[in-house]
N, CA, C and O atoms as CSV, one atom per row, in Angstrom:
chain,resi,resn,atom,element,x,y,z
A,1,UNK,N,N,0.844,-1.181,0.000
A,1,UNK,CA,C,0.000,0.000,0.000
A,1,UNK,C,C,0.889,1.244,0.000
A,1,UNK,O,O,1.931,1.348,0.647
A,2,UNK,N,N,0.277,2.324,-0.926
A,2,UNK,CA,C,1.635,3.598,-1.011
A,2,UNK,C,C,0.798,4.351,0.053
A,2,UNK,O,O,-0.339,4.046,0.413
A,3,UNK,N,N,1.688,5.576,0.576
A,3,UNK,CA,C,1.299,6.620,1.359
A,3,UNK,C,C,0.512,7.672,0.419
A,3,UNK,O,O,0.560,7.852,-0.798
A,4,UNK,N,N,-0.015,8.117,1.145
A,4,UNK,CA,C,-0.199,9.781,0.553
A,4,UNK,C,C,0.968,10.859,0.237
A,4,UNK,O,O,0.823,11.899,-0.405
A,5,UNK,N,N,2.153,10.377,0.829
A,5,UNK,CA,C,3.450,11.490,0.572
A,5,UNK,C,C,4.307,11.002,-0.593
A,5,UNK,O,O,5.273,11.623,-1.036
A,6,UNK,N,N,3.696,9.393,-1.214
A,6,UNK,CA,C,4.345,9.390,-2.238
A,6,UNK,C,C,3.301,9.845,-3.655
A,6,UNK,O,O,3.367,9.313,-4.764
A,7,UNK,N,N,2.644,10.625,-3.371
A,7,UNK,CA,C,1.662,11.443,-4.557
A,7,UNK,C,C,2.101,12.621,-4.488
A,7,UNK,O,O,2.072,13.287,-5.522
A,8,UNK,N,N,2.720,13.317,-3.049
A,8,UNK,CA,C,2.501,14.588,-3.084
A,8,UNK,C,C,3.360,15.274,-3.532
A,8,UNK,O,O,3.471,16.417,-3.088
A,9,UNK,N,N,4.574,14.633,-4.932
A,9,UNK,CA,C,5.713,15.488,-5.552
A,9,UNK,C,C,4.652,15.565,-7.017
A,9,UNK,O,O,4.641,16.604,-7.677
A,10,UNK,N,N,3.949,14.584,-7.351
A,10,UNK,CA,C,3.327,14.539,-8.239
A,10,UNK,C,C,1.973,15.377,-8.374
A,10,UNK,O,O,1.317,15.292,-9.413
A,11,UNK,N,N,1.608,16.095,-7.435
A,11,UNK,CA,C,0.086,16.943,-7.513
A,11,UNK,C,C,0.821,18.160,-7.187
A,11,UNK,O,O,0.513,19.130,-7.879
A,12,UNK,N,N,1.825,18.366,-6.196
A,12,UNK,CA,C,2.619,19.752,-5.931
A,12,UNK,C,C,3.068,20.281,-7.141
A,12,UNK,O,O,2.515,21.289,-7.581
A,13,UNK,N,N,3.921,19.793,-7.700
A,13,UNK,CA,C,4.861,20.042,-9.184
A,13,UNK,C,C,3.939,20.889,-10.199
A,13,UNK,O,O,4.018,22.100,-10.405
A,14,UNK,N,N,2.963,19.883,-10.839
A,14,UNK,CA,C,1.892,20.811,-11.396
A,14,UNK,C,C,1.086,22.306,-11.208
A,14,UNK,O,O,0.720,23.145,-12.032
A,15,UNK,N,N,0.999,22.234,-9.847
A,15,UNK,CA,C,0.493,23.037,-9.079
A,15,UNK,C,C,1.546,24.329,-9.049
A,15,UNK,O,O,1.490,25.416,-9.623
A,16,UNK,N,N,2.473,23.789,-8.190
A,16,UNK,CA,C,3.106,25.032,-8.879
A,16,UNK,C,C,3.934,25.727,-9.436
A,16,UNK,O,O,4.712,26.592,-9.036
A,17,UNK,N,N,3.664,25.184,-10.631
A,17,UNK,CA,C,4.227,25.659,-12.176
A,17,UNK,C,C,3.201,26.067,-12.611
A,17,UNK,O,O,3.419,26.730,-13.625
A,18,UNK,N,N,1.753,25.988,-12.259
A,18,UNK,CA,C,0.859,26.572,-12.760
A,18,UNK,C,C,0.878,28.036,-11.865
A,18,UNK,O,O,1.473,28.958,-12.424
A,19,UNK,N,N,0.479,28.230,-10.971
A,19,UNK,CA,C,0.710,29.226,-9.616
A,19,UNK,C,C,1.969,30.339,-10.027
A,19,UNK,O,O,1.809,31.542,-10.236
A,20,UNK,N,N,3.552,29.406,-10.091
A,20,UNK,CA,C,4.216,30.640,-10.893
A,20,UNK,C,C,3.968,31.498,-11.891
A,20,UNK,O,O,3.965,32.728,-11.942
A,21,UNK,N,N,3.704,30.433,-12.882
A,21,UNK,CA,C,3.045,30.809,-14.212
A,21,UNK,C,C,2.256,31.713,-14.000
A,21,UNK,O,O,2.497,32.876,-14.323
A,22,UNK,N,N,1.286,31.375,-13.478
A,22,UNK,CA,C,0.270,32.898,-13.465
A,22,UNK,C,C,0.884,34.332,-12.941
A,22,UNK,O,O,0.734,35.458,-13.417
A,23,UNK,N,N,1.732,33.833,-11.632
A,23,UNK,CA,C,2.232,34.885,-11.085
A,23,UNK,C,C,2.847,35.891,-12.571
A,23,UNK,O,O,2.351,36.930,-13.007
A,24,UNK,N,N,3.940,35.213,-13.036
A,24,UNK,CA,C,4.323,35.732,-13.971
A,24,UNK,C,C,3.872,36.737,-15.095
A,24,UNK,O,O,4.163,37.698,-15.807
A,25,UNK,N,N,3.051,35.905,-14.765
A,25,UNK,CA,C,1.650,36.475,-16.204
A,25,UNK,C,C,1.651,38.216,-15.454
A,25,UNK,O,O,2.187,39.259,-15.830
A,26,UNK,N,N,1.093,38.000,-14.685
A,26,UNK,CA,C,0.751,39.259,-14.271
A,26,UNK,C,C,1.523,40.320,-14.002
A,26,UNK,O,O,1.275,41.519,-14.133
A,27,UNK,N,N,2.897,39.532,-13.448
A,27,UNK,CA,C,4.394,40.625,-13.064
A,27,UNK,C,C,4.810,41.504,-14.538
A,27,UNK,O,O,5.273,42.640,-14.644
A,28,UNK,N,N,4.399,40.357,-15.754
A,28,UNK,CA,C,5.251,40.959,-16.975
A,28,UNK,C,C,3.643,41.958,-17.206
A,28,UNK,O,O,4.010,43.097,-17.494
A,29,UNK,N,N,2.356,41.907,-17.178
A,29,UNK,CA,C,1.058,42.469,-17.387
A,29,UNK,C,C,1.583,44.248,-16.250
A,29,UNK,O,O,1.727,45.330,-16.818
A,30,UNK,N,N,1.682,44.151,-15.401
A,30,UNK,CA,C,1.900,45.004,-14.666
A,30,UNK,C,C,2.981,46.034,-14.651
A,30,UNK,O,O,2.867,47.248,-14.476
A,31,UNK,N,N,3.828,45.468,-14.821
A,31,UNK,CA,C,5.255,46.476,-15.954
A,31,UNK,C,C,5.146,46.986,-17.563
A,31,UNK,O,O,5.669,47.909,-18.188
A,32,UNK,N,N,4.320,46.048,-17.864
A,32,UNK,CA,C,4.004,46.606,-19.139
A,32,UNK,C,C,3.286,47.899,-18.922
A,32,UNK,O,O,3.817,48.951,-19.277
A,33,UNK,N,N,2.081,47.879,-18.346
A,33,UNK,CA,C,1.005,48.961,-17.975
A,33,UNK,C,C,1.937,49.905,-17.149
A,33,UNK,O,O,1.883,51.115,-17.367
A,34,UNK,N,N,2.615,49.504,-16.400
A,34,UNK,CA,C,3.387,50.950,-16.232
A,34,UNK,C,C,4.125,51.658,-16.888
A,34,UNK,O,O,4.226,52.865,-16.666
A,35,UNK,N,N,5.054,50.779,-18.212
A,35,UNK,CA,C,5.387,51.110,-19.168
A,35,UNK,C,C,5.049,52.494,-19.738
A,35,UNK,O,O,5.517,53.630,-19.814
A,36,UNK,N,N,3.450,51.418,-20.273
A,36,UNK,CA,C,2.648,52.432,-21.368
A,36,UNK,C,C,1.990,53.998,-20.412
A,36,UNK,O,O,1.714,55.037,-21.011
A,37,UNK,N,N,1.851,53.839,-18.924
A,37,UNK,CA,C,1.588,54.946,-18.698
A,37,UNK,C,C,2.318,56.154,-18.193
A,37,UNK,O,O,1.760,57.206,-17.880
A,38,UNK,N,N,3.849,55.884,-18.128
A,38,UNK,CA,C,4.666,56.248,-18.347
A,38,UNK,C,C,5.024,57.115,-19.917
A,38,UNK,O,O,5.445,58.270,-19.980
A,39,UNK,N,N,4.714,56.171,-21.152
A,39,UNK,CA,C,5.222,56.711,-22.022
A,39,UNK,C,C,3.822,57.914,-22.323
A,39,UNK,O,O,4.121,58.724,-23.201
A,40,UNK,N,N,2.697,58.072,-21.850
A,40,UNK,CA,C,1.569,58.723,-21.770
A,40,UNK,C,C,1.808,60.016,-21.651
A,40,UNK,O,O,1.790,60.894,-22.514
A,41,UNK,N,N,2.096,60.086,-20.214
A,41,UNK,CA,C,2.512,61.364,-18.973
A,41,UNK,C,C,3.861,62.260,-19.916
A,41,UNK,O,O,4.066,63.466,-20.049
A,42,UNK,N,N,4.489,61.227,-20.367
A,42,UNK,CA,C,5.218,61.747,-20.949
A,42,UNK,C,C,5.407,62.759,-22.718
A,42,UNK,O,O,6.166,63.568,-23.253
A,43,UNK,N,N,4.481,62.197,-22.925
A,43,UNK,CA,C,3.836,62.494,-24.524
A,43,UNK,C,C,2.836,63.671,-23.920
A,43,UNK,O,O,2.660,64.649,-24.647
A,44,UNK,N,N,2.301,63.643,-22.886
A,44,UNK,CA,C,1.324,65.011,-22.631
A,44,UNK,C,C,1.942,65.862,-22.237
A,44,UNK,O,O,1.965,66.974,-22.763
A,45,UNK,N,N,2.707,65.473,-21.025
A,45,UNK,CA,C,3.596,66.340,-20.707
A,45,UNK,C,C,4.089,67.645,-21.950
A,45,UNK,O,O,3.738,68.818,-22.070
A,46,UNK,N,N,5.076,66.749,-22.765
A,46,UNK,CA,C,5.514,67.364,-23.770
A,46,UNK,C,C,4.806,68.175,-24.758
A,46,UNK,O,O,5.467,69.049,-25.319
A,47,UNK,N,N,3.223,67.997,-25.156
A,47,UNK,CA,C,2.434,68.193,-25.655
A,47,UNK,C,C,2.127,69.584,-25.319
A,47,UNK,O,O,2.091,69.527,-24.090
A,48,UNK,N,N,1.778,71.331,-25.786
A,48,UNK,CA,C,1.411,72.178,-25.651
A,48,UNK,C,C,-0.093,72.198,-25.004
A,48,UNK,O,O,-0.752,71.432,-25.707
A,49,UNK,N,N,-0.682,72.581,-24.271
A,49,UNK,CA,C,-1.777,72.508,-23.692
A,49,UNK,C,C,-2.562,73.480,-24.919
A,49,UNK,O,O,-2.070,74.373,-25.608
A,50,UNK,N,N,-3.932,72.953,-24.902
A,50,UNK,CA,C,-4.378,73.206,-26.444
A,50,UNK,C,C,-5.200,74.363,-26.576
A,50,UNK,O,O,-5.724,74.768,-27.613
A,51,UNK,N,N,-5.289,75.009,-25.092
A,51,UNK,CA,C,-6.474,76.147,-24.334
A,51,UNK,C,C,-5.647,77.495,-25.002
A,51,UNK,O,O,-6.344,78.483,-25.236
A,52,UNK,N,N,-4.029,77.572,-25.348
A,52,UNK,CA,C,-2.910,79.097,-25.634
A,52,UNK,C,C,-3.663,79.303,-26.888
A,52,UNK,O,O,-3.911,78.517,-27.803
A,53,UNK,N,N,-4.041,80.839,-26.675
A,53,UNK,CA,C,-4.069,81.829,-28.067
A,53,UNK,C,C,-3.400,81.737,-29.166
A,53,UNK,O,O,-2.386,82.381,-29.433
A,54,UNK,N,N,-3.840,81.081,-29.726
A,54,UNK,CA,C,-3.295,81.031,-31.478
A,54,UNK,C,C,-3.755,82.723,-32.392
A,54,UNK,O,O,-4.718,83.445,-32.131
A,55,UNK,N,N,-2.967,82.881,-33.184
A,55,UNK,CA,C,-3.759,83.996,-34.105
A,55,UNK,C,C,-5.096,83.492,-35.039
A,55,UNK,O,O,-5.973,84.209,-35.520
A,56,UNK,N,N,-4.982,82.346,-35.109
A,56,UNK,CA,C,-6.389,82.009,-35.637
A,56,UNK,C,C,-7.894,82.112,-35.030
A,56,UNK,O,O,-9.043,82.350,-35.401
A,57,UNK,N,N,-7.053,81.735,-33.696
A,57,UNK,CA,C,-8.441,81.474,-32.795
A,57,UNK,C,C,-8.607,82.573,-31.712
A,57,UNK,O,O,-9.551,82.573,-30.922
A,58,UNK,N,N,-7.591,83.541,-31.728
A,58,UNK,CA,C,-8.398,85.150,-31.052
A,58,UNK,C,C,-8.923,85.710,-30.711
A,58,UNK,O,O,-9.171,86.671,-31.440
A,59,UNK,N,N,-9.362,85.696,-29.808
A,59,UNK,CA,C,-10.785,86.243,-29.657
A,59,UNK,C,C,-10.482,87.669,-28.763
A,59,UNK,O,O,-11.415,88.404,-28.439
């Protein structure tokens, strides 16, 4: 008759490589999005605010 501790390299293992895996998922999901809102702030930043007196628009 086997134990229960000779299953438990075989249900752990799966488990977590799935568990990292996800972790992962999300670490590279979460740097990305800071990435892109980074490159945002930065593009507005730089961007002229669109409210300044032009000679066209004069009033």
């Amino acid at each position: 008759m086997t134990h229960w501790t000779d299953y438990f390299p075989i249900i752990l293992l799966p488990f977590k490589i799935i568990v990292v895996g996800i972790c992962m998922f999300f670490a590279i999901k979460w740097h990305y999005d800071q990435d892109q809102i980074k490159k945002r702030q930065s593009a507005d930043s730089k961007s002229p605010p669109d409210n300044t007196p032009t000679p066209e628009n004069k009033e």
